[in-house]
C-alpha positions, 0 to 999 in steps of 0.5 A: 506140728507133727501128722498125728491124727488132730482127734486124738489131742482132744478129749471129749466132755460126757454130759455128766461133765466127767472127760474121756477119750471119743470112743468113736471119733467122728469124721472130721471132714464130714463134720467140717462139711456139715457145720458149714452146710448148717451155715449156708456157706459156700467153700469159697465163704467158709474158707475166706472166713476161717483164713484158709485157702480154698483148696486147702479146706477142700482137702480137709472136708473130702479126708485128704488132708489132716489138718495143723493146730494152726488150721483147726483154730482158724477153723474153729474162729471161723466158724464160731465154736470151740475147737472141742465143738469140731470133734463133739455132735450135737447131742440128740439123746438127751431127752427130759420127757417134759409134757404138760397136758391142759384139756379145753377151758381149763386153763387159768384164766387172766382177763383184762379189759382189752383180752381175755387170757387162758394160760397153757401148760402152767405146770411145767416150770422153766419153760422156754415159751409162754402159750396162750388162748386169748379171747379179744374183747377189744374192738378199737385200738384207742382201748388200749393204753399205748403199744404193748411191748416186751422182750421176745419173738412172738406167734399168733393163729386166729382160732375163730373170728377176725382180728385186726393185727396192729404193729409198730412198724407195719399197715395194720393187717385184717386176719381170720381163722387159720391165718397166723403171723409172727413177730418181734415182741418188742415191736409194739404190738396190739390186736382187736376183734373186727367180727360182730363176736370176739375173736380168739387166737393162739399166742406163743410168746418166746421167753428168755432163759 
């Protein structure tokens, strides 16, 4: 393998999907240094799981080395991207400028017997959370039927009142007004008002893309 410089074997996808040459290649050391920061690995960790010696990948992240084909693809394996990805920065320009706005008690309403669920930002489509207000009728756990399970991580905060958080795998836990707790959603799951008025609370629920 020739000592080319290693950035020029590359093209660079634009996000328009269309290929041409980085008009300002990166630091490659520098971003093998910040692609193993982002990780929490020491050099001797990151060296041992690309294959490499320790100094060896030393010399790539400080300049003094160009690194072979060979290496870059060890590199990449180890860190586990595409070799593209080394000379390619994680985009922070692409904005969509999605917002939704939803003023107090305009949310739509979706009651059951246990809560009482105002749904947030119902006109963005495609959103990657599910936010929520939700009004906790329920004072026993028998109320419900069973644990309530689904797919996701989830984020509750107490607005007002006191709850009783009650989890598959934990002691239930007594909350009230600005304590919050976050969860998998797929752990069962169920919440009662333990004040003499129902509580409310925040739910954010992650959703799958």
């Amino acid at each position: 393998m020739s000592d080319r410089d290693p950035r020029a074997l590359f093209q660079i996808a634009r996000a328009s999907g269309a290929e041409a040459e980085a008009q300002q290649p990166l630091d490659l050391g520098a971003r093998v240094r910040e692609l193993r920061k982002e990780r929490d690995w020491t050099l001797e960790q990151a060296a041992r799981k690309a294959g490499l010696a320790r100094s060896t990948l030393s010399k790539i992240e400080n300049g003094q080395m160009s690194p072979t084909y060979d290496a870059l693809k060890k590199l990449a394996t180890g860190l586990d991207i595409s070799i593209p990805q080394l000379f390619t920065p994680p985009s922070t320009g692409q904005v969509n400028g999605r917002m939704s706005v939803t003023l107090s008690g305009q949310g739509t309403a979706h009651a059951t017997t246990t809560y009482e669920h105002e749904l947030l930002a119902e006109t963005l489509s495609r959103k990657k959370m599910l936010p929520y207000r939700a009004r906790i009728r329920a004072r026993r756990f028998e109320e419900f039927e069973g644990w309530v399970r689904h797919d996701g991580e989830e984020f509750l905060h107490v607005l007002t009142g006191q709850i009783r958080l009650f989890t598959e795998f934990y002691e239930p836990v007594d909350m009230r007004r600005g304590d919050s707790a976050y969860y998998d959603a797929a752990m069962g799951h169920n919440v009662i008002s333990i004040s003499p008025e129902d509580a409310t609370i925040l739910w954010v629920t992650s959703l799958d893309d």
